[in-house]
C-alpha positions as CSV (number, residue, x, y, z in Angstrom):
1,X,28.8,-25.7,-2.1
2,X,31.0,-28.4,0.0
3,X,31.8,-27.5,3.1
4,X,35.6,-27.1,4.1
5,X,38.0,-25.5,5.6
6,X,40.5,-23.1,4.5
7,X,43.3,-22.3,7.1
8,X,45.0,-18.7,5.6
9,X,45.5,-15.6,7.9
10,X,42.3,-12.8,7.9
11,X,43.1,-9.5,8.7
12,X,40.6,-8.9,11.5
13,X,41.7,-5.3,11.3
14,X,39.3,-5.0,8.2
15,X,35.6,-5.5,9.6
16,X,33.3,-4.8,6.2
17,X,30.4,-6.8,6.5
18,X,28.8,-8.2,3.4
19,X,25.0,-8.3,5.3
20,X,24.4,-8.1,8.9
21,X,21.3,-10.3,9.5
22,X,19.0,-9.1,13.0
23,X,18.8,-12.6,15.4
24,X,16.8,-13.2,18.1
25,X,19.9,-12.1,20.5
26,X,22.2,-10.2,18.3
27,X,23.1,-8.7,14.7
28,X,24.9,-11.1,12.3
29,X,28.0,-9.1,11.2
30,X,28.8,-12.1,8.2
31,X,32.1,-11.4,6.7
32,X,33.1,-13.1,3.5
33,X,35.8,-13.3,1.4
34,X,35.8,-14.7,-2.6
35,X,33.9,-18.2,-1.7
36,X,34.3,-18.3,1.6
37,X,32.6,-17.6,5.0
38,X,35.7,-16.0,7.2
39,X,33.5,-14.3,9.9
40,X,30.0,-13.8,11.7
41,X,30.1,-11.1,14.6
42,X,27.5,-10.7,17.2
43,X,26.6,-6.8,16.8
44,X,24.6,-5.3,19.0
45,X,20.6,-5.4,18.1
46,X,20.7,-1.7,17.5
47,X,23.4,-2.1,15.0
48,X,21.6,-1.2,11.6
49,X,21.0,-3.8,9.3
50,X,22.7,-4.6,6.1
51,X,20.8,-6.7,3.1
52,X,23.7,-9.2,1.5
53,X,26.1,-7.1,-0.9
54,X,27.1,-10.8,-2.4
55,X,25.6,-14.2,-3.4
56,X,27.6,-15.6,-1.3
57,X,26.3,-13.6,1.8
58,X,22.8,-14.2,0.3
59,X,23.6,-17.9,1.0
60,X,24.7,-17.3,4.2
61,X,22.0,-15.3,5.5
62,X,19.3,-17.9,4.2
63,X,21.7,-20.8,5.7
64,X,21.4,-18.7,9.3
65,X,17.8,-17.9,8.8
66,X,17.3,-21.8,8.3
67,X,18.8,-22.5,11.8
68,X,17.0,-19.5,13.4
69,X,13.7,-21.3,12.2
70,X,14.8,-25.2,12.4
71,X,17.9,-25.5,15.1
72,X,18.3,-29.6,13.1
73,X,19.1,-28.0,10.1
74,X,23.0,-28.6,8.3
75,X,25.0,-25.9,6.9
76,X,27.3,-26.5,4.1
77,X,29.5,-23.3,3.6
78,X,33.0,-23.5,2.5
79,X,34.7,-22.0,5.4
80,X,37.9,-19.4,5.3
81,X,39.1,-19.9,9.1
82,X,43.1,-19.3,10.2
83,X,44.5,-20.9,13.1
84,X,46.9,-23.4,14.8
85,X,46.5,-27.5,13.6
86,X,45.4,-27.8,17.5
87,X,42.2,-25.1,16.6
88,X,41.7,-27.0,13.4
89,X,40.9,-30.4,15.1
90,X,39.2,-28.7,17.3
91,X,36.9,-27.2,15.5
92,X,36.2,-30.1,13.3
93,X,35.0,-32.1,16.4
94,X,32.9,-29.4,17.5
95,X,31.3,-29.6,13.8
96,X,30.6,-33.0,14.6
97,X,28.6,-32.3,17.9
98,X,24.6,-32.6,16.4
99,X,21.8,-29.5,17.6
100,X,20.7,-30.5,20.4
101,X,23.8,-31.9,22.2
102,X,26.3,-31.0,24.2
103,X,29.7,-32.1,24.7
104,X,32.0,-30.9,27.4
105,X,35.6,-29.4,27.0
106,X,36.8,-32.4,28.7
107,X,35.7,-34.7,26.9
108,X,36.9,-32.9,23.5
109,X,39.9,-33.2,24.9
110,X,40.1,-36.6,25.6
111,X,39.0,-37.1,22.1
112,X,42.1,-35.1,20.7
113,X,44.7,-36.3,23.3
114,X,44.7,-32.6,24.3
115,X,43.9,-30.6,27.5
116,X,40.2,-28.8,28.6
117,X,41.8,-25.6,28.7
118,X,43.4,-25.6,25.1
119,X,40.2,-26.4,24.0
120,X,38.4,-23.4,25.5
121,X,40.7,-21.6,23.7
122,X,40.2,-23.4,20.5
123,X,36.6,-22.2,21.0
124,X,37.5,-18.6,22.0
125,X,39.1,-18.4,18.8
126,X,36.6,-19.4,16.4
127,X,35.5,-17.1,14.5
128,X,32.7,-18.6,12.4
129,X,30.3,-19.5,16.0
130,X,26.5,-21.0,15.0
131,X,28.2,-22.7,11.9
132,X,30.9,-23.9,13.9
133,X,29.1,-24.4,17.2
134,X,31.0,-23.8,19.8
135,X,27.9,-23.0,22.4
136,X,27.1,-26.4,22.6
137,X,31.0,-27.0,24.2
138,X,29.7,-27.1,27.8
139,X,32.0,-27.2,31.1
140,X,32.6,-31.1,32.7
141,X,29.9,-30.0,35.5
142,X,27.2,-29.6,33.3
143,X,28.1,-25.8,33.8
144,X,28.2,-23.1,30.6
145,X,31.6,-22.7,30.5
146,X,33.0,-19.3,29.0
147,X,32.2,-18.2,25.5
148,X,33.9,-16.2,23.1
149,X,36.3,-15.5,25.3
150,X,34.5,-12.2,26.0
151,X,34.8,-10.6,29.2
152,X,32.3,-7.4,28.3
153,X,28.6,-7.3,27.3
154,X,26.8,-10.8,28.0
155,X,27.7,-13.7,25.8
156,X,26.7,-16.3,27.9
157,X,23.3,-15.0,27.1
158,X,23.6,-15.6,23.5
159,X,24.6,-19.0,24.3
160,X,21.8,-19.8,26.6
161,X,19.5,-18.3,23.4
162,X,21.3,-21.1,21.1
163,X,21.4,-23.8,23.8
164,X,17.4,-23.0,24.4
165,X,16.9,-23.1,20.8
166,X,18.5,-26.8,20.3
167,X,16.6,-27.8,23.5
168,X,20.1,-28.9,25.4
């Protein structure tokens, strides 16, 4: 499978999971849709588990299981992700930020003639994190910066966990 990107609205109403795949720090809610990866959730670790209703969510679990055992390792999903041409460049630098380093929102920006705070929200938005890796978007200071834009349970926890794993 190539990897790209499909930019088309999801209707994030609809939250069927095709597998939900236990992590070290969270369930795996993976969401797909025809040949495409549109979604992974962090679930809480209670959340029952869910072996892969498609091939396609087969692949994706053994991609994610891959990382979980070799942080170096390369997916290559197609990806099903909607947003603004501003998220979309985003996003594509982030995809070029190697495990194991980290790259702040500032200078993101500078790359994309854009601002830090537009691409914290780029980041907030994504939808796909791990394959798109947003954790390793740090602040200028060196600091953790938000994630997920979540302001309940603890995400920054998850992206110490990932951060750890890469050995940032």
């Amino acid at each position: 499978m190539g990897r790209s990107i499909r930019n088309q609205v999801v209707d994030d109403s609809i939250k069927s999971y095709q597998a939900k795949l236990l992590a070290p720090f969270a369930v795996l809610g993976i969401r797909t849709e025809e040949d495409w990866l549109t979604a992974i959730d962090y679930l809480p670790v209670d959340t029952p588990l869910l072996a892969p209703q498609t091939l396609l969510a087969r692949e994706v679990c053994r991609q994610l299981q891959a990382y979980l055992n070799e942080p170096d390792f390369v997916f290559d999903l197609s990806l099903h992700i909607s947003g603004t041409t501003h998220q979309q460049r985003v996003w594509q630098a982030i995809q070029a930020i190697p495990s194991g380093v980290t790259s702040s929102y500032a200078e993101i920006a500078t790359q994309l003639h854009s601002a830090p705070r537009a691409v914290g929200r780029a980041c907030g938005a994504n939808r796909i994190p791990i394959v798109i890796p947003c954790h390793r978007v740090i602040a200028k200071n060196g600091g953790l910066g938000g994630f997920m834009n979540a302001s309940e349970g603890n995400p920054l926890e998850i992206k110490r966990w990932l951060l750890r794993h890469e050995s940032t």
